[in-house]
N, CA, C and O atoms as CSV, one atom per row, in Angstrom:
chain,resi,resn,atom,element,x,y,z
A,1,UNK,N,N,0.844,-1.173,0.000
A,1,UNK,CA,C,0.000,0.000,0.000
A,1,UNK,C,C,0.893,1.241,0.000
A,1,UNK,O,O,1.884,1.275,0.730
A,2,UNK,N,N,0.615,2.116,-0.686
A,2,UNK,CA,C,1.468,3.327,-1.302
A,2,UNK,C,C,0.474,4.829,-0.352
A,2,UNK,O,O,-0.706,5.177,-0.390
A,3,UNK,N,N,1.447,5.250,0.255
A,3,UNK,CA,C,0.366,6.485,0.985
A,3,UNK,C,C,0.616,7.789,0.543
A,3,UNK,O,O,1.840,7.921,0.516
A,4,UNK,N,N,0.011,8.905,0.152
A,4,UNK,CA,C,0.249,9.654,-0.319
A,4,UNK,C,C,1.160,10.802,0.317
A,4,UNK,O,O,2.050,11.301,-0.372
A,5,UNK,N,N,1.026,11.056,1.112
A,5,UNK,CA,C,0.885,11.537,2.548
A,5,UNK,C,C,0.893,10.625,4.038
A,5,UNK,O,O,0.089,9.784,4.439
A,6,UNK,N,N,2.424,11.284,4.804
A,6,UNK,CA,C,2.484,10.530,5.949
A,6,UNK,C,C,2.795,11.683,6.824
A,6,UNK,O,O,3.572,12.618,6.632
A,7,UNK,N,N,1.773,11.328,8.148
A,7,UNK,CA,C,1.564,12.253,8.902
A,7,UNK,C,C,1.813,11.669,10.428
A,7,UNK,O,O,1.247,10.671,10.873
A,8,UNK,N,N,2.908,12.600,11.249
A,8,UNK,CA,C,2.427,11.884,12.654
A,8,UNK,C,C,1.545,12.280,13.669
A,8,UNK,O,O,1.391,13.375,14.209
A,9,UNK,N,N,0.999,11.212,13.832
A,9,UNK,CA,C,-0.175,11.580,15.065
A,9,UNK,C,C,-0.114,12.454,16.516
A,9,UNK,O,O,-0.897,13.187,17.121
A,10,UNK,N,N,0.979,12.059,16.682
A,10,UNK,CA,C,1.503,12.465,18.387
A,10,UNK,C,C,1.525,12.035,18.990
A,10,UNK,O,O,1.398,12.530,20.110
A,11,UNK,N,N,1.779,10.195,18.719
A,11,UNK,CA,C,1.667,9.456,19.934
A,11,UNK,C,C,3.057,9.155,19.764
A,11,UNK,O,O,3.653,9.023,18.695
A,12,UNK,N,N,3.571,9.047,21.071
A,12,UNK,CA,C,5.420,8.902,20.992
A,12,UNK,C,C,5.436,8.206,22.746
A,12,UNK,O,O,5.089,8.581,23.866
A,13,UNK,N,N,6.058,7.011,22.119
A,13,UNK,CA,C,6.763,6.005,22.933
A,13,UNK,C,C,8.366,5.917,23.448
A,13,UNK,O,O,9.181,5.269,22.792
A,14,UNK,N,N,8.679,6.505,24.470
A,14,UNK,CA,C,9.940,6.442,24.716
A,14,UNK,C,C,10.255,5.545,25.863
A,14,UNK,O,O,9.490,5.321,26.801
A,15,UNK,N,N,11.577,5.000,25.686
A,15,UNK,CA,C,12.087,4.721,27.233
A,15,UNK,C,C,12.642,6.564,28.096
A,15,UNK,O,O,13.106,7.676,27.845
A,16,UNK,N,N,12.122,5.675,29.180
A,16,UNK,CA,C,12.448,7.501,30.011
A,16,UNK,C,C,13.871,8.281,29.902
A,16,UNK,O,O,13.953,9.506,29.814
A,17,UNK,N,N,14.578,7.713,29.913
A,17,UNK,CA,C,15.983,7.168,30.178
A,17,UNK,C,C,16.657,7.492,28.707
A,17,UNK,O,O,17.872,7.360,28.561
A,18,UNK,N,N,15.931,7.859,27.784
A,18,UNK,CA,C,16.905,7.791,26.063
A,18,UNK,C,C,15.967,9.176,26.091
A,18,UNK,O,O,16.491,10.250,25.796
A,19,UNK,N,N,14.769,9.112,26.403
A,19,UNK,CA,C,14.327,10.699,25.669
A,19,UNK,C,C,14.899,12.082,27.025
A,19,UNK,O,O,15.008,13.305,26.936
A,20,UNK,N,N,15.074,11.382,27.840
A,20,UNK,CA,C,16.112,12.381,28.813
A,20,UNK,C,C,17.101,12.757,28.441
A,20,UNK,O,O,17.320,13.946,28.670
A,21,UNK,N,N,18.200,11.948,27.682
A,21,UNK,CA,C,18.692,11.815,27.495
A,21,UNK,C,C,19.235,13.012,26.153
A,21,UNK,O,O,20.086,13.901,26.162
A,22,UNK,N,N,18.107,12.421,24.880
A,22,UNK,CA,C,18.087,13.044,24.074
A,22,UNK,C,C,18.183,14.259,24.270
A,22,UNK,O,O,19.139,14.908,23.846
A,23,UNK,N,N,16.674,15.048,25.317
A,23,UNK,CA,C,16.339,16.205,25.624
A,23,UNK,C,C,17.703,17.271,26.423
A,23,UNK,O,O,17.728,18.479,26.188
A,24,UNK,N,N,18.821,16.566,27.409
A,24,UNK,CA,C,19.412,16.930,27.854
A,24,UNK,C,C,20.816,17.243,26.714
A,24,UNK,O,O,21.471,18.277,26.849
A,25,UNK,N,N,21.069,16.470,25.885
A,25,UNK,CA,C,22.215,16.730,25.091
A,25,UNK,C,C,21.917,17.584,23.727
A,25,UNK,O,O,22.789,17.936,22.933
A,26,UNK,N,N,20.095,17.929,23.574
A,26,UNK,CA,C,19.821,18.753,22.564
A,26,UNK,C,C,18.730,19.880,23.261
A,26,UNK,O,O,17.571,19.838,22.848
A,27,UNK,N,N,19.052,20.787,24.210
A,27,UNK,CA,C,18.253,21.644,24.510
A,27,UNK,C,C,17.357,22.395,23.827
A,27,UNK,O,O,16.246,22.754,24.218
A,28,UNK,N,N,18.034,22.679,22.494
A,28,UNK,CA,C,16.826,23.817,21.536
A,28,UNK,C,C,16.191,23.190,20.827
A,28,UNK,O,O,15.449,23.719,20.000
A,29,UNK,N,N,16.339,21.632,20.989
A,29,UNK,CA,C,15.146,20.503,19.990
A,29,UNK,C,C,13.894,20.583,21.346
A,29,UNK,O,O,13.816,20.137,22.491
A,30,UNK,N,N,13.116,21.340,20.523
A,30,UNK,CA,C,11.372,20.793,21.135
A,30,UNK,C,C,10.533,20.613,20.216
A,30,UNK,O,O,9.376,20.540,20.631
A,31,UNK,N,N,10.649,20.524,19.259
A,31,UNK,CA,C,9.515,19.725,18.270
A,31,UNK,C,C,9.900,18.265,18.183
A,31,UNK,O,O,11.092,17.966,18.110
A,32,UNK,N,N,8.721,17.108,18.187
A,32,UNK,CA,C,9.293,15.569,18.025
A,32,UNK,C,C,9.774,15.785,16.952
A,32,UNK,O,O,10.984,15.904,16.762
A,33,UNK,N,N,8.613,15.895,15.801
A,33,UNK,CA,C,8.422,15.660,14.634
A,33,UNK,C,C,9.376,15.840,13.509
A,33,UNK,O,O,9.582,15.072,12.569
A,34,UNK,N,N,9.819,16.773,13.718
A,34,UNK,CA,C,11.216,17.671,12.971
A,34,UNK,C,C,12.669,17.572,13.760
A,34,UNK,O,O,13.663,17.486,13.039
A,35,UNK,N,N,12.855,17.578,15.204
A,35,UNK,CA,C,13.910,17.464,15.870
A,35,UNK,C,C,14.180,16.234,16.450
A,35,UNK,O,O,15.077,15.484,16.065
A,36,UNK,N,N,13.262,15.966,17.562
A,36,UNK,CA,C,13.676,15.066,18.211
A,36,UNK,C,C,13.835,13.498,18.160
A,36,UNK,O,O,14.695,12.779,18.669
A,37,UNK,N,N,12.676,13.176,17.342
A,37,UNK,CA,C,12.705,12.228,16.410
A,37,UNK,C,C,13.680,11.497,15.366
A,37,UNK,O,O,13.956,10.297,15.339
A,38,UNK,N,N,14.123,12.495,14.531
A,38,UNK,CA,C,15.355,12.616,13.366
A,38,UNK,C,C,16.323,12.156,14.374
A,38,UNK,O,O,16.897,11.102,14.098
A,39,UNK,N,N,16.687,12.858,15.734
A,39,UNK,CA,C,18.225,12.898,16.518
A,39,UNK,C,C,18.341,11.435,17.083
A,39,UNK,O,O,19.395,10.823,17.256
A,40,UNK,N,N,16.940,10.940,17.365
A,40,UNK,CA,C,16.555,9.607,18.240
A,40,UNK,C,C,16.849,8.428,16.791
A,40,UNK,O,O,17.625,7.538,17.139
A,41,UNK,N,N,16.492,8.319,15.660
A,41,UNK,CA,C,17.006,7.600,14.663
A,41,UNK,C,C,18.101,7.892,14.285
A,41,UNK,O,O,18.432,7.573,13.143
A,42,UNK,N,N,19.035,8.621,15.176
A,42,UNK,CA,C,20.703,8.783,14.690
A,42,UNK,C,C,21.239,7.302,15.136
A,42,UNK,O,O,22.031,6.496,14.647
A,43,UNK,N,N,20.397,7.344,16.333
A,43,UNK,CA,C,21.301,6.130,17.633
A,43,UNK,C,C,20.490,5.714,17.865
A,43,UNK,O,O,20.720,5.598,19.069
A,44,UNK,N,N,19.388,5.234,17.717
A,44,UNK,CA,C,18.306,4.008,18.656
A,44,UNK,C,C,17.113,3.376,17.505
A,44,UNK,O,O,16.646,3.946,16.519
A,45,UNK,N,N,16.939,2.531,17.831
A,45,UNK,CA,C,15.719,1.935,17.197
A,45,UNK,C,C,14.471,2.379,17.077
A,45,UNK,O,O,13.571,2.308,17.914
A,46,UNK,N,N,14.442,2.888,15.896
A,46,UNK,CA,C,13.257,3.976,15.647
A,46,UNK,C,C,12.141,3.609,14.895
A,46,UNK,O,O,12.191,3.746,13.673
A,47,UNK,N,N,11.119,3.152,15.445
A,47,UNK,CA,C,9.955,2.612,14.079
A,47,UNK,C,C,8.449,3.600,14.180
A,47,UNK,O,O,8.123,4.438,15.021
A,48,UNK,N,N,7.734,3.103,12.955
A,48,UNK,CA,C,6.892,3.971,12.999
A,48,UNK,C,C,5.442,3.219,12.772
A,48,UNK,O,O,5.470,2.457,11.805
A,49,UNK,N,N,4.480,3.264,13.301
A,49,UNK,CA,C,3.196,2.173,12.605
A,49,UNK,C,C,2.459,3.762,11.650
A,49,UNK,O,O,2.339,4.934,12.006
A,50,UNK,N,N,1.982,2.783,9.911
A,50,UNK,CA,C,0.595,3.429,9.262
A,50,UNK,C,C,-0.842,2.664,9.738
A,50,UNK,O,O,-1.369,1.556,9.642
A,51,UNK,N,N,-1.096,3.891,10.269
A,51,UNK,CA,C,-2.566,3.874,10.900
A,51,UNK,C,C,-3.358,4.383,9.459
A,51,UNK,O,O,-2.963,5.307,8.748
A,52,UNK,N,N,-4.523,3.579,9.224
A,52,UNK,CA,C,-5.159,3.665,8.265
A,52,UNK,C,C,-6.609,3.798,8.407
A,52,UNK,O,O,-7.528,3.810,7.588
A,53,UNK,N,N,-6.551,3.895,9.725
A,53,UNK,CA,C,-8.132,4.460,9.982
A,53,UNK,C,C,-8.557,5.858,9.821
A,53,UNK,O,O,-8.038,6.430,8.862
A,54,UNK,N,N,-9.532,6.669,10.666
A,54,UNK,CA,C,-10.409,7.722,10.518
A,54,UNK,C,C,-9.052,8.418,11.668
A,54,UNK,O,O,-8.446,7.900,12.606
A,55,UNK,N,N,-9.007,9.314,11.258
A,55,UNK,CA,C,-7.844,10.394,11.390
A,55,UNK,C,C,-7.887,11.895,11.425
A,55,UNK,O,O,-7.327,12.301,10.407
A,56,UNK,N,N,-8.336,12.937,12.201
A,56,UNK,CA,C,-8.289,14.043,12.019
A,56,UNK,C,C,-7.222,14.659,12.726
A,56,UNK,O,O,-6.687,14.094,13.679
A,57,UNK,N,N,-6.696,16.372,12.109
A,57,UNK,CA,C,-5.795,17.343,13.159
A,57,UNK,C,C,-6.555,17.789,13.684
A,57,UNK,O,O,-7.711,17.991,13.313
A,58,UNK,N,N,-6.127,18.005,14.539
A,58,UNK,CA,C,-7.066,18.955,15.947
A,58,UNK,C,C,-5.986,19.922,16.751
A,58,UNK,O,O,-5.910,20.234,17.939
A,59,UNK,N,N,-5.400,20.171,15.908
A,59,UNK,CA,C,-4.253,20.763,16.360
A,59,UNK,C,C,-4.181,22.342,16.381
A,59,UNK,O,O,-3.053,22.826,16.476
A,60,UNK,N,N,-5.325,23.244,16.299
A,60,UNK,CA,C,-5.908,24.318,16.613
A,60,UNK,C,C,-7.303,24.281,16.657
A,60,UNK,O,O,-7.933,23.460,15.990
A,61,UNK,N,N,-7.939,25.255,17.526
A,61,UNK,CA,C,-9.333,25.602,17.955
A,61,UNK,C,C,-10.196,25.284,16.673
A,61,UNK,O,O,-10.845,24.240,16.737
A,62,UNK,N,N,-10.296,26.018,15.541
A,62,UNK,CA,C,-11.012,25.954,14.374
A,62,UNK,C,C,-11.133,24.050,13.872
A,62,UNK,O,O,-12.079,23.293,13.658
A,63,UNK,N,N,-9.950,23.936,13.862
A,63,UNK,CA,C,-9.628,22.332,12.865
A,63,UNK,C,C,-10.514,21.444,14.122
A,63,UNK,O,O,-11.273,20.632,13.594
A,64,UNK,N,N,-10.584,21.425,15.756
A,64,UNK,CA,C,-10.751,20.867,16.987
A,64,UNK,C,C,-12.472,21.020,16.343
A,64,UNK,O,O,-13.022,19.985,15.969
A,65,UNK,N,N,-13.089,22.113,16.272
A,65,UNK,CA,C,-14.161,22.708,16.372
A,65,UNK,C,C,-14.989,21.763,14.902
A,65,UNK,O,O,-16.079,21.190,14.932
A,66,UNK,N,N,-14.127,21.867,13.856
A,66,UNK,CA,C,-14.589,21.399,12.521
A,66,UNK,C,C,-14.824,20.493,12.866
A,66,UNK,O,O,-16.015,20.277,12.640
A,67,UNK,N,N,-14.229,19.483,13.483
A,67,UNK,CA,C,-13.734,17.440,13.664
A,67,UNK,C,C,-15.277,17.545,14.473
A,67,UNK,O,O,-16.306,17.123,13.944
A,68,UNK,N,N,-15.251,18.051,15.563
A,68,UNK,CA,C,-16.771,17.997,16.045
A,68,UNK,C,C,-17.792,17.952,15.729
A,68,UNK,O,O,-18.607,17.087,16.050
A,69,UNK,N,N,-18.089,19.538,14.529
A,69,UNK,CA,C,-18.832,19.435,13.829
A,69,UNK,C,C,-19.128,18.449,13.254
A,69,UNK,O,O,-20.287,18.045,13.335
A,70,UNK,N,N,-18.038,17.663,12.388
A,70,UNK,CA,C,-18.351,16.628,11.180
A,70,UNK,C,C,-18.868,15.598,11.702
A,70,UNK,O,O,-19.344,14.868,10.832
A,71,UNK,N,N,-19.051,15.011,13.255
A,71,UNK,CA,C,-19.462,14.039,13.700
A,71,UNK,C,C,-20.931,14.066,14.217
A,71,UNK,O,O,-21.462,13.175,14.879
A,72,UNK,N,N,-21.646,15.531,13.702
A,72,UNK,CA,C,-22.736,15.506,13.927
A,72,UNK,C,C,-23.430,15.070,12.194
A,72,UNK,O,O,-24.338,14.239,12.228
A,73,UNK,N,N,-23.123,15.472,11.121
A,73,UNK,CA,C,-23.324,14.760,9.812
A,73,UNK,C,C,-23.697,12.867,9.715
A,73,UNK,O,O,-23.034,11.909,10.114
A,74,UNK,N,N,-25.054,12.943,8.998
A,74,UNK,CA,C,-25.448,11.355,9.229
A,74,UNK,C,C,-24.681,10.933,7.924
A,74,UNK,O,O,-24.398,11.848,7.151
A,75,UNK,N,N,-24.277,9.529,7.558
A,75,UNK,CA,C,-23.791,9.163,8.655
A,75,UNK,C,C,-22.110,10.065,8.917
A,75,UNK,O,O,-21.628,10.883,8.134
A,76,UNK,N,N,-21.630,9.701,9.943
A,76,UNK,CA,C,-20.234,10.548,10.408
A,76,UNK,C,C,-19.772,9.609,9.409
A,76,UNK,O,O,-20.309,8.757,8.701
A,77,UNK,N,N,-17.984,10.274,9.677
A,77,UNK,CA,C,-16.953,9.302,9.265
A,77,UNK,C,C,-16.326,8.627,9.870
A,77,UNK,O,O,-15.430,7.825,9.609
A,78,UNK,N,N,-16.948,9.047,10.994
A,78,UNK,CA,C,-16.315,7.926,12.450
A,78,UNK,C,C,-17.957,7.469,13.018
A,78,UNK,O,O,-18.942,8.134,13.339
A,79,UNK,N,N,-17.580,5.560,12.931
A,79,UNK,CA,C,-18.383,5.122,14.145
A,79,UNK,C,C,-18.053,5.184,14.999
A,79,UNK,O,O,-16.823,5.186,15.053
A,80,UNK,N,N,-18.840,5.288,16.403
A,80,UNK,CA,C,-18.563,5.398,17.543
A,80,UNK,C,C,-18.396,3.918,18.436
A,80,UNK,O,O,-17.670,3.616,19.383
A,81,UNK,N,N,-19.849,2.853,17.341
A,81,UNK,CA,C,-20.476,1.994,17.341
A,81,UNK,C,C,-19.480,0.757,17.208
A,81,UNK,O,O,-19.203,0.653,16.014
A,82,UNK,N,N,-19.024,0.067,17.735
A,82,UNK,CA,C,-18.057,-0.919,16.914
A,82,UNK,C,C,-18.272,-2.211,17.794
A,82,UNK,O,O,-17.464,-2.424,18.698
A,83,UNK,N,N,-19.670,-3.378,17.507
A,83,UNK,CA,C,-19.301,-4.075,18.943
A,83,UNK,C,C,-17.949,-5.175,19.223
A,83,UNK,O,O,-17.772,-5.617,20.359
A,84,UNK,N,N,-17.046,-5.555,18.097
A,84,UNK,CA,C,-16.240,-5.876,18.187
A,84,UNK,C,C,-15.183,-5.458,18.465
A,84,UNK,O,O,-14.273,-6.276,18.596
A,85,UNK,N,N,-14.907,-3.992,18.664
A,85,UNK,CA,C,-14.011,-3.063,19.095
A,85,UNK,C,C,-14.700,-2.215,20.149
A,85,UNK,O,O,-14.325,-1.045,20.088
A,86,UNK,N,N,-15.542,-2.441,21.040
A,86,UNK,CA,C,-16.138,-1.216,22.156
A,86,UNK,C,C,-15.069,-0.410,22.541
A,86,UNK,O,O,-13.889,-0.743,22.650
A,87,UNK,N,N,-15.904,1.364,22.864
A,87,UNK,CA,C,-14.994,1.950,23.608
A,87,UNK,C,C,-15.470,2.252,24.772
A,87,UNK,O,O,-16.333,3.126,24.856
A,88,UNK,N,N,-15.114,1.751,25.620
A,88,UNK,CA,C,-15.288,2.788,27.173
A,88,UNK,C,C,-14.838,3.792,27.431
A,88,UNK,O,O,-13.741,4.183,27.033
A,89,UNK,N,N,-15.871,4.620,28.400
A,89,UNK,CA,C,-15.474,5.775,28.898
A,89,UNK,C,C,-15.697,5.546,30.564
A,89,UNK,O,O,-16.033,4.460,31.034
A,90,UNK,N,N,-15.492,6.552,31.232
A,90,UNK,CA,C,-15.843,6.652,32.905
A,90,UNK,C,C,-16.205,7.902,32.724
A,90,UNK,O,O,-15.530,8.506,31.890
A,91,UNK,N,N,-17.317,8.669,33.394
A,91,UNK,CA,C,-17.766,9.649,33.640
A,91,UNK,C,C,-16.945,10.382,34.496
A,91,UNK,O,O,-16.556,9.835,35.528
A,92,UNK,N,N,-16.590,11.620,34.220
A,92,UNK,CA,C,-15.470,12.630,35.406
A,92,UNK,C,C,-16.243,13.291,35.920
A,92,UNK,O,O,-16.640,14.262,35.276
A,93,UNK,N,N,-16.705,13.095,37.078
A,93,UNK,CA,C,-17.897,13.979,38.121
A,93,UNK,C,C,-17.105,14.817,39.033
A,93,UNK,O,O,-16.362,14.534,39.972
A,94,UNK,N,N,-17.473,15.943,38.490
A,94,UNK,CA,C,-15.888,17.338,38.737
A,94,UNK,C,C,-16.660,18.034,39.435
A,94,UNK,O,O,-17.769,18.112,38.907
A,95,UNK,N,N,-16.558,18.702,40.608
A,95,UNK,CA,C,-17.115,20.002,40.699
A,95,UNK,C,C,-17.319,21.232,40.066
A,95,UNK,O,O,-16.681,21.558,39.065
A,96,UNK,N,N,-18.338,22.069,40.691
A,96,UNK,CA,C,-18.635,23.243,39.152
A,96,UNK,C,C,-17.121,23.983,38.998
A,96,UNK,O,O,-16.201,23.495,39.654
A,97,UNK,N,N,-16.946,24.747,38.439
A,97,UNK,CA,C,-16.159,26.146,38.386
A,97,UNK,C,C,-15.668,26.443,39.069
A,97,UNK,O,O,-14.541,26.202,39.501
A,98,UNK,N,N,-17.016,27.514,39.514
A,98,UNK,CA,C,-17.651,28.387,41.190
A,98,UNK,C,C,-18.239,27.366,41.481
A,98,UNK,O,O,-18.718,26.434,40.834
A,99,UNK,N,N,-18.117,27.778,43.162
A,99,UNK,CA,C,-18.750,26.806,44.234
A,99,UNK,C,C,-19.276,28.318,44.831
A,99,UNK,O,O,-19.962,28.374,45.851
């Protein structure tokens, strides 16, 4: 399968101990994606999984706001529904604001 476009998600798996590491011997690297990443495949075993499912950025207010929107459209592009894959949640029973 040939992808047109490869994008990372933001999920990043480190041992504690190598991305300390990293972070301490490259102070002005704070992006994964572009810095820290690249420096971590100089010296360590670096892999990547293609996720080929339903995928949005949400990576500002507007794009966050759109993804929402689109899941009110019948049908969405995301089921929620999957009984062979369920998702759980737990309810977070927070106090108000103001008290």
């Amino acid at each position: 399968m040939r992808f047109r476009y490869a994008a990372s998600m933001g999920i990043y798996l480190f041992k504690a101990d190598i991305l300390l590491k990293l972070l301490r011997d490259h102070p002005a690297s704070n992006d994964f994606g572009s810095e820290v990443i690249p420096l971590a495949a100089e010296d360590y075993n670096v892999r990547a999984y293609m996720f080929c499912g339903y995928w949005e950025d949400i990576g500002i207010v507007r794009s966050f706001f759109d993804a929402n929107s689109a899941l009110t459209v019948q049908p969405s592009k995301f089921q929620f529904y999957d009984p062979q894959k369920p998702i759980f949640t737990m309810p977070r029973c927070l106090p108000p604001t103001r008290i």
